[in-house]
Biopython code that builds the backbone (N, CA, C, O; Angstrom):
import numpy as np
from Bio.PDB.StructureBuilder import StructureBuilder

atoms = [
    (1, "UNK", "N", (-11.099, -39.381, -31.060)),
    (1, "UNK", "CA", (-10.888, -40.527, -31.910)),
    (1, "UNK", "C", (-9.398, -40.825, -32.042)),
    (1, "UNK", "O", (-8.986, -41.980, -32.154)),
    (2, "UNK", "N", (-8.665, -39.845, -32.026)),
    (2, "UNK", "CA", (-7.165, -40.027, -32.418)),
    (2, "UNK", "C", (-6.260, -39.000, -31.287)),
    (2, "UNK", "O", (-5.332, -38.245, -31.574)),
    (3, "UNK", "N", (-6.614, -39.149, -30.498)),
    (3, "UNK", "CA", (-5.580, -38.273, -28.901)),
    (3, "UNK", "C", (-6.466, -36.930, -29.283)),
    (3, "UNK", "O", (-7.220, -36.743, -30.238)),
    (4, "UNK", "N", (-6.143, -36.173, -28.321)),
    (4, "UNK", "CA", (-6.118, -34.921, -27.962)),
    (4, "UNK", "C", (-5.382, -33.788, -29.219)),
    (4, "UNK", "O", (-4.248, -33.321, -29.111)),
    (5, "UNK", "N", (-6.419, -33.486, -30.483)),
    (5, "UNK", "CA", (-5.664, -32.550, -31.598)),
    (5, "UNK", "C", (-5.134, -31.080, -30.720)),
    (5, "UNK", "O", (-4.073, -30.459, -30.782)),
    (6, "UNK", "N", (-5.851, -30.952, -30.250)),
    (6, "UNK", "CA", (-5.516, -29.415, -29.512)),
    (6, "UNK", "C", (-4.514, -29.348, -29.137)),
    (6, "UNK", "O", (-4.099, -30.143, -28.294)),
    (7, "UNK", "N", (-3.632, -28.176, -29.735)),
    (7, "UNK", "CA", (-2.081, -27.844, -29.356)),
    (7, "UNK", "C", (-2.452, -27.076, -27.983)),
    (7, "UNK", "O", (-3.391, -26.388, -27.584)),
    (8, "UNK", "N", (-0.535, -27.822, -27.179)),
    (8, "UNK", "CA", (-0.658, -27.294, -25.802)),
    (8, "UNK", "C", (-0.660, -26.026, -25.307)),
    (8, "UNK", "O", (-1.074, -25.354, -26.252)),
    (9, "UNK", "N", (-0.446, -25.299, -24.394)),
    (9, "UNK", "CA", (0.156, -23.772, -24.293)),
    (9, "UNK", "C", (1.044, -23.855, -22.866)),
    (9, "UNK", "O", (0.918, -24.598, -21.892)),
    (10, "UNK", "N", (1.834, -22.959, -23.111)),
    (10, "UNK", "CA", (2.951, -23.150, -22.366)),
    (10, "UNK", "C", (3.563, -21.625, -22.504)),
    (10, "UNK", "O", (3.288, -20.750, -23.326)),
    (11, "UNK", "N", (4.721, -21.623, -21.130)),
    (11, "UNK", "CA", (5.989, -20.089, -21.429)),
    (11, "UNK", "C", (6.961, -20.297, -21.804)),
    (11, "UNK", "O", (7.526, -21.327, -21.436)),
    (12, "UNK", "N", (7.569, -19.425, -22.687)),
    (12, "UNK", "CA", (9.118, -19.611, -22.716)),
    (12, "UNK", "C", (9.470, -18.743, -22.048)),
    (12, "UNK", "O", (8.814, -17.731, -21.804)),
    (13, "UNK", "N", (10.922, -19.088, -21.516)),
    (13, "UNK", "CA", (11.481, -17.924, -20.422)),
    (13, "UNK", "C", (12.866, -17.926, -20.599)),
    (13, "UNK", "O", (13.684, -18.845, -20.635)),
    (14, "UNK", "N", (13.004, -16.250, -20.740)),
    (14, "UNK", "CA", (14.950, -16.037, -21.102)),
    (14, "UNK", "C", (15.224, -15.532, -19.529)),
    (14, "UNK", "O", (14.600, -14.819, -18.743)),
    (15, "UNK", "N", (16.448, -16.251, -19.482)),
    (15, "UNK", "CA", (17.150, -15.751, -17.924)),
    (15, "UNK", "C", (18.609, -15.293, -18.553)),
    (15, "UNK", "O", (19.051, -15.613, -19.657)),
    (16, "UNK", "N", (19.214, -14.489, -17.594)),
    (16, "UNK", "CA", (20.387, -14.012, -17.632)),
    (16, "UNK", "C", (21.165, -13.892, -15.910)),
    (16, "UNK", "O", (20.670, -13.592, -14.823)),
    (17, "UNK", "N", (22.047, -14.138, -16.166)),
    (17, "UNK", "CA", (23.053, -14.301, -15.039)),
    (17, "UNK", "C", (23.513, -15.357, -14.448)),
    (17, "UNK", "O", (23.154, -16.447, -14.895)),
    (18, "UNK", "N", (24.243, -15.319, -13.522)),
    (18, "UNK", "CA", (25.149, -16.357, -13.125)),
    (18, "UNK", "C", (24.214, -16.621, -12.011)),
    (18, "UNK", "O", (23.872, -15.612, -11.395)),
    (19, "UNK", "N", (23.493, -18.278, -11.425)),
    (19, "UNK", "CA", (23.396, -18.452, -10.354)),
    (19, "UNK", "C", (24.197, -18.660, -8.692)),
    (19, "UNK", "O", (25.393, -18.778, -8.428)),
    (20, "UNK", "N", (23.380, -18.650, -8.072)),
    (20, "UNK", "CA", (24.020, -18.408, -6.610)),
    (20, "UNK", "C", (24.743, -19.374, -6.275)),
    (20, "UNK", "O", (25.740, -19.175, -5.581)),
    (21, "UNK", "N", (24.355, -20.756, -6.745)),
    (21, "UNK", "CA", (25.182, -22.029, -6.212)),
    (21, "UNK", "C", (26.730, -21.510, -6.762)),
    (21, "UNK", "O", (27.632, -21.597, -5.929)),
    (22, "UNK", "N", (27.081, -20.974, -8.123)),
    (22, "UNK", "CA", (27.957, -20.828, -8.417)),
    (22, "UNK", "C", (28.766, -19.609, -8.128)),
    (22, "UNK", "O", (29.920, -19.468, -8.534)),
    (23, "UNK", "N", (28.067, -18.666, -7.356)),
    (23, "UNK", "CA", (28.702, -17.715, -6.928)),
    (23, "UNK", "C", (28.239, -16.102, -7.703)),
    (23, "UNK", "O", (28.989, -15.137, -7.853)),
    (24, "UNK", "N", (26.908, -16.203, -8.069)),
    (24, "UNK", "CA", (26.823, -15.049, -8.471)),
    (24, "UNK", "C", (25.627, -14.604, -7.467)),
    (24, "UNK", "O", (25.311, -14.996, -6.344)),
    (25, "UNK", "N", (25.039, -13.516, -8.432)),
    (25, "UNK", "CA", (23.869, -13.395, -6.870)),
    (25, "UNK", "C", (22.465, -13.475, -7.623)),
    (25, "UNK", "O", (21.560, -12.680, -7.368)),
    (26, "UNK", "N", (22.355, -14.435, -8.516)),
    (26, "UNK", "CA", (20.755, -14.886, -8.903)),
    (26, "UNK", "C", (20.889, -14.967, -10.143)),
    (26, "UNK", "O", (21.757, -14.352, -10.762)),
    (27, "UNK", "N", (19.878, -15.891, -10.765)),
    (27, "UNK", "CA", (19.039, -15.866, -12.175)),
    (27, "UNK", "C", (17.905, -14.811, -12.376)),
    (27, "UNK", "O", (16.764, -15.024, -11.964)),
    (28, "UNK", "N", (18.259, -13.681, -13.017)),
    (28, "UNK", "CA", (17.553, -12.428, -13.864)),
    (28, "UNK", "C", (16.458, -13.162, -14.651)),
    (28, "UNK", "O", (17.107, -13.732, -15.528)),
    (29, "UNK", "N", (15.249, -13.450, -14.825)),
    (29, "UNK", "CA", (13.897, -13.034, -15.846)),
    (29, "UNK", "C", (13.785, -12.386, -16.604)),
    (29, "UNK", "O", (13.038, -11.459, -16.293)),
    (30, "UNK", "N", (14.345, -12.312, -18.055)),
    (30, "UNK", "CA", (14.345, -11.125, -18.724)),
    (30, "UNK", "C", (13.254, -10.827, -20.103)),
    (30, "UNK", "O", (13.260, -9.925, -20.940)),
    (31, "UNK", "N", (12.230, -12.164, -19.883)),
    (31, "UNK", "CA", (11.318, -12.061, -20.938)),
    (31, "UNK", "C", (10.987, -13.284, -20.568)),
    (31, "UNK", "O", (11.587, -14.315, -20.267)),
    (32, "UNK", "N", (9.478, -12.798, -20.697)),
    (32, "UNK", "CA", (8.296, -14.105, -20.807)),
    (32, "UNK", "C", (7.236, -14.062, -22.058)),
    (32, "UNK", "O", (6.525, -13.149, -22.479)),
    (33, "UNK", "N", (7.375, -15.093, -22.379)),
    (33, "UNK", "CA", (6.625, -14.991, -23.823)),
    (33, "UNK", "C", (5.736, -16.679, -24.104)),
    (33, "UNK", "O", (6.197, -17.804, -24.296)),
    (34, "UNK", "N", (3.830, -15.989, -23.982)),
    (34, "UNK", "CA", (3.667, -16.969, -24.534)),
    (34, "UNK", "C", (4.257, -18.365, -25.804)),
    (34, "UNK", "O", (4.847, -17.949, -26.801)),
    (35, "UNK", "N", (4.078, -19.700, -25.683)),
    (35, "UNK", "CA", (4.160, -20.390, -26.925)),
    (35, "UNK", "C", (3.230, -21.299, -27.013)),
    (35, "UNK", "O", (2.713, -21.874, -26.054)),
    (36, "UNK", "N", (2.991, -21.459, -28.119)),
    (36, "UNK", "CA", (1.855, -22.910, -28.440)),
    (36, "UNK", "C", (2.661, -24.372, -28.323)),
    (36, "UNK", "O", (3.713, -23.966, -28.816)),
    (37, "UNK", "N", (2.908, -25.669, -28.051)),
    (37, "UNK", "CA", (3.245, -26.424, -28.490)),
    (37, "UNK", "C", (1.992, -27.455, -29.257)),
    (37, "UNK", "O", (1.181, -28.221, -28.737)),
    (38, "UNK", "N", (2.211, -27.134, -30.552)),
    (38, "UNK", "CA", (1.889, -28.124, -31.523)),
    (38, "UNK", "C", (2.218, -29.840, -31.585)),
    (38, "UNK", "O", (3.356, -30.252, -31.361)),
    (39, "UNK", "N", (1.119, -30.735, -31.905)),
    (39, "UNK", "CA", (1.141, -31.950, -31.892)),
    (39, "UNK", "C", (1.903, -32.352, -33.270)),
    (39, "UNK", "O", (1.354, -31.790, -34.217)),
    (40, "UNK", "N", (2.863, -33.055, -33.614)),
    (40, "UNK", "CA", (3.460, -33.902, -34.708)),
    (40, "UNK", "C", (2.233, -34.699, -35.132)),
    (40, "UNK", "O", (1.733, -35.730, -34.681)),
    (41, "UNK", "N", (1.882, -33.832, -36.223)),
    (41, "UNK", "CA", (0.453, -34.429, -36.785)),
    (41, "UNK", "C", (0.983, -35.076, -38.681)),
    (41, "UNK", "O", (1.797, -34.523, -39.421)),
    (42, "UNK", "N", (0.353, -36.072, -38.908)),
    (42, "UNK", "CA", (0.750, -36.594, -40.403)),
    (42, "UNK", "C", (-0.613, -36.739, -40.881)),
    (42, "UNK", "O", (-1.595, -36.759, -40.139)),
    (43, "UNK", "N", (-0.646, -36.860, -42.426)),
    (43, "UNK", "CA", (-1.624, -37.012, -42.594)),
    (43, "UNK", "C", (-1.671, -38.738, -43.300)),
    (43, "UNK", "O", (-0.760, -38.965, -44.096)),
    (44, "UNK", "N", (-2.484, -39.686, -43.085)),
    (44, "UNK", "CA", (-2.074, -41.194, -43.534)),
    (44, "UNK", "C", (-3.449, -41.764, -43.801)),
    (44, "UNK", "O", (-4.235, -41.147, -43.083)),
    (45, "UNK", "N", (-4.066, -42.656, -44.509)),
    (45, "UNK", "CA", (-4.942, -43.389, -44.787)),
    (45, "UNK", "C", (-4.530, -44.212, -43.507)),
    (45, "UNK", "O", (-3.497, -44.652, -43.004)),
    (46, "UNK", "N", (-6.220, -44.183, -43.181)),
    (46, "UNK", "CA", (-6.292, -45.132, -41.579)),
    (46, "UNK", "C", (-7.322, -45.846, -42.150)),
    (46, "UNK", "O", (-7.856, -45.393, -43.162)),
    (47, "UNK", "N", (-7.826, -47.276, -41.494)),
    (47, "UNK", "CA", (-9.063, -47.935, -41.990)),
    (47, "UNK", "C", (-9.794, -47.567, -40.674)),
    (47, "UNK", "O", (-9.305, -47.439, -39.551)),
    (48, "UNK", "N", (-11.417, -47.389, -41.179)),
    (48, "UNK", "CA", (-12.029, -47.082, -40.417)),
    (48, "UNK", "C", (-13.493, -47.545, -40.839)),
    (48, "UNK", "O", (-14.059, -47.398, -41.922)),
    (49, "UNK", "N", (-13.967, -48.185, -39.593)),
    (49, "UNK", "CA", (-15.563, -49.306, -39.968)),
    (49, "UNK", "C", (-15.276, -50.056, -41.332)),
    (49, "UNK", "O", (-16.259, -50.098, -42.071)),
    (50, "UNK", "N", (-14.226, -50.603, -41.771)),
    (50, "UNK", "CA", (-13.635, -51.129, -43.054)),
    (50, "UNK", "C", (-13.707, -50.499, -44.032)),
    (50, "UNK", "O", (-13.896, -51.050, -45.116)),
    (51, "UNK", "N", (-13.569, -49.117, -43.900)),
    (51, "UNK", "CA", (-13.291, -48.676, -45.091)),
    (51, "UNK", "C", (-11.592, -47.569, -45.189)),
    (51, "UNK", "O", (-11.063, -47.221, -44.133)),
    (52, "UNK", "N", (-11.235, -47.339, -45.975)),
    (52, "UNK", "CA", (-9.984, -46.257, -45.917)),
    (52, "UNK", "C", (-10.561, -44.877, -46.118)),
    (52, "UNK", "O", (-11.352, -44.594, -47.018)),
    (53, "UNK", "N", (-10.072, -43.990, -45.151)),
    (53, "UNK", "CA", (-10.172, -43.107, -45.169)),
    (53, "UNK", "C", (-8.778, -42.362, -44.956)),
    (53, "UNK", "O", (-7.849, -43.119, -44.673)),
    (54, "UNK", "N", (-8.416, -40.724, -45.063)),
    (54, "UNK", "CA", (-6.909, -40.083, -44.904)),
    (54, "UNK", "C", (-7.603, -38.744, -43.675)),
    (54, "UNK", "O", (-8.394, -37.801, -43.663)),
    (55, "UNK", "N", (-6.926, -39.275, -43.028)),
    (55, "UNK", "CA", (-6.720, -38.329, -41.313)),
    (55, "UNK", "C", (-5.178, -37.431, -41.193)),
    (55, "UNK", "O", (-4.171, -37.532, -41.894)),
    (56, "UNK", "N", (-5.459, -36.545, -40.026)),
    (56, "UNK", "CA", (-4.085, -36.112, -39.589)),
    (56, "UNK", "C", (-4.578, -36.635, -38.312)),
    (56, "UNK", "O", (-5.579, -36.462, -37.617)),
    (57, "UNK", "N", (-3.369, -37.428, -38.251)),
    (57, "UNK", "CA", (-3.320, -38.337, -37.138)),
    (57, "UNK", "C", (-1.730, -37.888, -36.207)),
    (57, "UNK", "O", (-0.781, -37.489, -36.883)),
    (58, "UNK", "N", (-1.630, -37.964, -35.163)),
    (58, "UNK", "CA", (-0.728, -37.844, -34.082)),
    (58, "UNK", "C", (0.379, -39.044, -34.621)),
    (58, "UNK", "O", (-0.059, -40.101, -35.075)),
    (59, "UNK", "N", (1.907, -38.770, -34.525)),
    (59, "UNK", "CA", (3.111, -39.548, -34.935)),
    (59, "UNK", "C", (3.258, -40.380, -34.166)),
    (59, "UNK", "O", (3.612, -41.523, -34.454)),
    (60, "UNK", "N", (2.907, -39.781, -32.535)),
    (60, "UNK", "CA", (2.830, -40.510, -31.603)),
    (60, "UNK", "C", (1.924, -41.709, -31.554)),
    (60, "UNK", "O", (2.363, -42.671, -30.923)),
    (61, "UNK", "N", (0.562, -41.838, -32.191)),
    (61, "UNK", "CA", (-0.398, -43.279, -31.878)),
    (61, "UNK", "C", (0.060, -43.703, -32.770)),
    (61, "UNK", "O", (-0.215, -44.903, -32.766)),
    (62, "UNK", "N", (1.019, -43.295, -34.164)),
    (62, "UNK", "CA", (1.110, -44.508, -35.193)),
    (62, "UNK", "C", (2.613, -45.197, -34.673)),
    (62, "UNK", "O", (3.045, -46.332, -34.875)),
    (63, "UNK", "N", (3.051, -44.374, -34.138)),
    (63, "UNK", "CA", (4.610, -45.178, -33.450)),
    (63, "UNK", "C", (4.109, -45.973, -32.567)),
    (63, "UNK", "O", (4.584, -47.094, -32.746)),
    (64, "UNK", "N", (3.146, -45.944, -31.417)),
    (64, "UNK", "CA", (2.601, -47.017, -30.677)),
    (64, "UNK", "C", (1.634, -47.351, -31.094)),
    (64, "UNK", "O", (0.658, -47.179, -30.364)),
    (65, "UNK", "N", (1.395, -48.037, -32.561)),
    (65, "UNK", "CA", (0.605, -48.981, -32.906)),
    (65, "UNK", "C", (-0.671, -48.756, -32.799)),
    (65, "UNK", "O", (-1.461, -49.638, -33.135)),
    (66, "UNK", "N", (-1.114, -47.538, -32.311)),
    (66, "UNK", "CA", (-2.556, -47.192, -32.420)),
    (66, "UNK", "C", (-3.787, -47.019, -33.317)),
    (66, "UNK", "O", (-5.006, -47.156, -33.213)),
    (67, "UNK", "N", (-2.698, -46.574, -34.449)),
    (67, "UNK", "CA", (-3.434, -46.573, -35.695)),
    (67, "UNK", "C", (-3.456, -47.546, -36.479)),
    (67, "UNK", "O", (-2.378, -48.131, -36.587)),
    (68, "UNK", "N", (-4.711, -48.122, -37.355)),
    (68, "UNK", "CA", (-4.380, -49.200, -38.147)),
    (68, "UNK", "C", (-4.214, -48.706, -39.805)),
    (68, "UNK", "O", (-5.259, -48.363, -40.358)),
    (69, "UNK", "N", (-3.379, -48.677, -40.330)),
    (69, "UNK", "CA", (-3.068, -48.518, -41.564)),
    (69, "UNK", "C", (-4.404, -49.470, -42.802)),
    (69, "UNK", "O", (-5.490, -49.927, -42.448)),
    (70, "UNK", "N", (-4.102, -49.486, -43.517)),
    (70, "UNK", "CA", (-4.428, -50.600, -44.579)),
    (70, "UNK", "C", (-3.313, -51.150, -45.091)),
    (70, "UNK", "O", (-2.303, -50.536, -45.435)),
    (71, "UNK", "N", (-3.543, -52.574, -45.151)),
    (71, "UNK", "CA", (-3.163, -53.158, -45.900)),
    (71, "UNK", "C", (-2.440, -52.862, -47.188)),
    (71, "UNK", "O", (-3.405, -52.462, -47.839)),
    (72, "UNK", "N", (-1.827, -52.813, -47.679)),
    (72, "UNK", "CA", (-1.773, -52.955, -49.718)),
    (72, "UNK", "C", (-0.908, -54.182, -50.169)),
    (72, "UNK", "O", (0.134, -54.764, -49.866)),
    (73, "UNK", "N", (-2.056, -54.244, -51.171)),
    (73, "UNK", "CA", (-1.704, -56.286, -51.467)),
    (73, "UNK", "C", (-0.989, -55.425, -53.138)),
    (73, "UNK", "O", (-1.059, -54.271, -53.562)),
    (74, "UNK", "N", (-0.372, -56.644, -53.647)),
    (74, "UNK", "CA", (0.521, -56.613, -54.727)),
    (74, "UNK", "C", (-0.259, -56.773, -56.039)),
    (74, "UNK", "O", (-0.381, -57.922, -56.462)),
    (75, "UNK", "N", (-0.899, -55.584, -56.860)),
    (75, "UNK", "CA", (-2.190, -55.866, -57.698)),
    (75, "UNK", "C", (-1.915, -57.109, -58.803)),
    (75, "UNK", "O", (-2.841, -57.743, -59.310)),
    (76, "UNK", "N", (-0.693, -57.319, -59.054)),
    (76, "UNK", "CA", (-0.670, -58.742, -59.908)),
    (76, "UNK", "C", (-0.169, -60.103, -59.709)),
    (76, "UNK", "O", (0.302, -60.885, -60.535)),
    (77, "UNK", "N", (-0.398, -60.259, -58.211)),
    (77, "UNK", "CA", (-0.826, -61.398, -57.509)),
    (77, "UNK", "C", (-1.630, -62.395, -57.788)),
    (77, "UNK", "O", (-2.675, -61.967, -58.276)),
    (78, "UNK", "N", (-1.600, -63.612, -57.686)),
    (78, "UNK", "CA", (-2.299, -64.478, -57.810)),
    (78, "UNK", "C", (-2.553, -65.169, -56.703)),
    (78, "UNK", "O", (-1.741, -65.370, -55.801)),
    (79, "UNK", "N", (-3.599, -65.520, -56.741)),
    (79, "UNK", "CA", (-4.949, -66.121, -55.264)),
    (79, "UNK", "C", (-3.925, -67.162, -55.082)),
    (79, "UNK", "O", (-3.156, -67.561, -55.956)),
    (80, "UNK", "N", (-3.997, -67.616, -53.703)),
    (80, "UNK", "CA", (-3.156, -69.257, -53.237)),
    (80, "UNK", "C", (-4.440, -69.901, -53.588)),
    (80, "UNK", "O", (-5.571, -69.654, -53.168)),
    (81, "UNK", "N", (-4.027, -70.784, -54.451)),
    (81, "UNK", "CA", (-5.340, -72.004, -54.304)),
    (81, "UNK", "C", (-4.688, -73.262, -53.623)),
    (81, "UNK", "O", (-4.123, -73.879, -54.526)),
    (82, "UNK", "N", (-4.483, -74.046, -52.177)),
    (82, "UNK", "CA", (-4.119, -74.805, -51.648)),
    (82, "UNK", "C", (-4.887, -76.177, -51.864)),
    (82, "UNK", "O", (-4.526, -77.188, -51.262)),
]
sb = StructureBuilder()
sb.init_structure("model")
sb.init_model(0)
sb.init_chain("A")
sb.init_seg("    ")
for serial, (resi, resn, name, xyz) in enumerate(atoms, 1):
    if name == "N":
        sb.init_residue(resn, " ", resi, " ")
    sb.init_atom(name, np.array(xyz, "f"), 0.0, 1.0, " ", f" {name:<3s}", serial, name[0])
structure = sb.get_structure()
């Protein structure tokens, strides 16, 4: 309904040493360690089948317009009668 919630998985990787282009004799591997990358999740009233409801929704679909917010009108407003 709202992207892919499932955080990614991925390695982090520490190197040590000087590479060869520059004159040493390699990049060392000195630890590999799983990581999760997590989605930038918010939580926001979305309208949904016309009604409001509050999701954790991705930062990413509300920056590209994916999500539709609600409205909020000004409660002491008065109707246009034209």
């Amino acid at each position: 309904m709202y992207g892919d919630l499932k955080p990614g998985r991925g390695n982090k990787k520490v190197e040590r040493g000087k590479a060869k282009y520059l004159g040493g004799n390699g990049r060392k591997t000195t630890g590999i360690s799983k990581r999760v990358y997590r989605q930038n999740l918010k939580k926001i009233q979305v309208v949904e089948n016309g009604s409001v409801v509050t999701r954790r929704v991705p930062v990413r679909l509300i920056r590209s317009g994916a999500i539709i917010k609600p409205v909020a009108t000004d409660p002491f407003a008065l109707p246009d009668h034209n």
